[in-house]
Structures are given as C-alpha cells and as structure tokens.
C-alpha positions as CSV (number, residue, x, y, z in Angstrom):
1,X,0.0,0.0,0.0
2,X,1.2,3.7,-0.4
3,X,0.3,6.1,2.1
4,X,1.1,9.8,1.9
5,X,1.8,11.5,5.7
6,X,1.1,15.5,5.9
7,X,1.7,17.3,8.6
8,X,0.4,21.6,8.5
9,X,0.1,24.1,10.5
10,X,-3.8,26.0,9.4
11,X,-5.5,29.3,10.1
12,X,-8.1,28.0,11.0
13,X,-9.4,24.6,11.2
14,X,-13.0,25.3,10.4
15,X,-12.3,27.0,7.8
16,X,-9.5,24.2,6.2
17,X,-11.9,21.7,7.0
18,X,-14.6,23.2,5.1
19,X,-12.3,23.3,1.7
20,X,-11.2,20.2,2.5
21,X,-14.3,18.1,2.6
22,X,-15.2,20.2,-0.2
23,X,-12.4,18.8,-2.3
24,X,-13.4,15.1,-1.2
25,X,-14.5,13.8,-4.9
26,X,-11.3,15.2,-6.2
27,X,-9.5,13.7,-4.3
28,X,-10.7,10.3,-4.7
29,X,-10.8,10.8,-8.5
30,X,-6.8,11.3,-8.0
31,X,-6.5,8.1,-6.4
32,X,-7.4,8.5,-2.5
33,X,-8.4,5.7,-1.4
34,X,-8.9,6.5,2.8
35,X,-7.9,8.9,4.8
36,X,-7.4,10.2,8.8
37,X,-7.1,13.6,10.2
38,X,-5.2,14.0,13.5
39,X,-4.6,17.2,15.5
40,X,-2.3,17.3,18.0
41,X,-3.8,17.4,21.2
42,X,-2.3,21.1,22.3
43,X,-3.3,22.8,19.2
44,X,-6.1,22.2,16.9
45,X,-4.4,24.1,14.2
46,X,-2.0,21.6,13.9
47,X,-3.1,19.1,11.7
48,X,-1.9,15.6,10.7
49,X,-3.7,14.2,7.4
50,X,-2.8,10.1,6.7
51,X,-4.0,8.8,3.5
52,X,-3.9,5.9,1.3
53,X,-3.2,6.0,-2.1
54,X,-3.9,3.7,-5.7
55,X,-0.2,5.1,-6.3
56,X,2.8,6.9,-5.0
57,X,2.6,8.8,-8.3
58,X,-1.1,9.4,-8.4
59,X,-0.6,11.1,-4.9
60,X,2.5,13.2,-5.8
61,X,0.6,14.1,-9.3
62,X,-2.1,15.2,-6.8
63,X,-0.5,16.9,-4.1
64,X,2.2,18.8,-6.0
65,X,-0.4,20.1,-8.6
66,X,-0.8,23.7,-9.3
67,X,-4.5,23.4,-8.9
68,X,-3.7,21.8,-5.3
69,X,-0.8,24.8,-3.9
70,X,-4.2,27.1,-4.5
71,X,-6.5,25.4,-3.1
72,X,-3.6,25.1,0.0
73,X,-3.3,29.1,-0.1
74,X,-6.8,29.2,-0.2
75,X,-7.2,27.0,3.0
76,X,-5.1,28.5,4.6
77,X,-2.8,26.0,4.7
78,X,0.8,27.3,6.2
79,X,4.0,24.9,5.1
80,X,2.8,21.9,4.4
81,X,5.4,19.1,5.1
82,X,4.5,16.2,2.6
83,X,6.0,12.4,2.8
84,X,5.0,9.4,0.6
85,X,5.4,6.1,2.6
86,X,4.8,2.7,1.3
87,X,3.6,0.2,3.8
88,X,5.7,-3.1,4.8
89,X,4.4,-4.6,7.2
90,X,0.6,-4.0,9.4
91,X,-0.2,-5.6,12.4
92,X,-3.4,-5.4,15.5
93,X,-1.9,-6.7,19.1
C-alpha cells in the first residue's frame, strides 16, 4: 500500500476543513483511497492528514499540482510538510 503523511500548521481549522471536505471527490478521483485527520492534542491548528493512495505517483501528481498549492493558499494552509510512505508490514496486538 502507499500512504502519503502531511503534517500543517492551518488558520483556521474550520475553515480548512470546510475546503477540504469540499475537495473530497477530487481527491478520490486522483487516487485517495482513505484517509485520517489527527490534530495534536495542544493545538487544533496543527493538523496531521494520513492517507492511502492507488499510487505513490497518483498522490505526488495530486498533491504537488498547481490546482492543489491554490487550493492550500486558499485553506489557509501554512507549510505543508509532505511524505509518501509505502507500507511493509501492518499488524493489530
């Protein structure tokens, strides 16, 4: 599986979280297959967004798209720090 691991600092996270689940069909037309959104637990602004992917290059297509940087600005989404993962092993205990 390939995942994709962002972790950004928002405005605000109403207001990112309205653009995001706006952009929902797009991104599952580029390939997203789930996702999760974490904030750390002293700052909702922080956010951490974990997603699987059809493809590591479907996801970098996706995420380093012109379209996508505007929609980030737009968000107000402050330096995103992106990192594509592929899975090797998964486990429950």
């Amino acid at each position: 599986m390939q995942h994709v691991l962002i972790i950004h600092e928002v405005e605000a996270y109403p207001a990112w979280k309205a653009i995001f689940d706006q952009a929902a069909d797009m991104r599952k037309r580029a390939g997203e297959i789930s996702y999760q959104l974490l904030r750390y637990d002293n700052d909702a602004n922080h956010i951490v967004h974990f997603s699987e992917w059809s493809s590591t290059d479907n996801a970098r297509r996706f995420f380093e798209s012109t379209e996508l940087a505007e929609i980030r600005r737009k968000a107000g989404v402050k330096a995103p720090d992106f990192m594509y993962l592929q899975e090797i092993e998964r486990g429950v205990l």
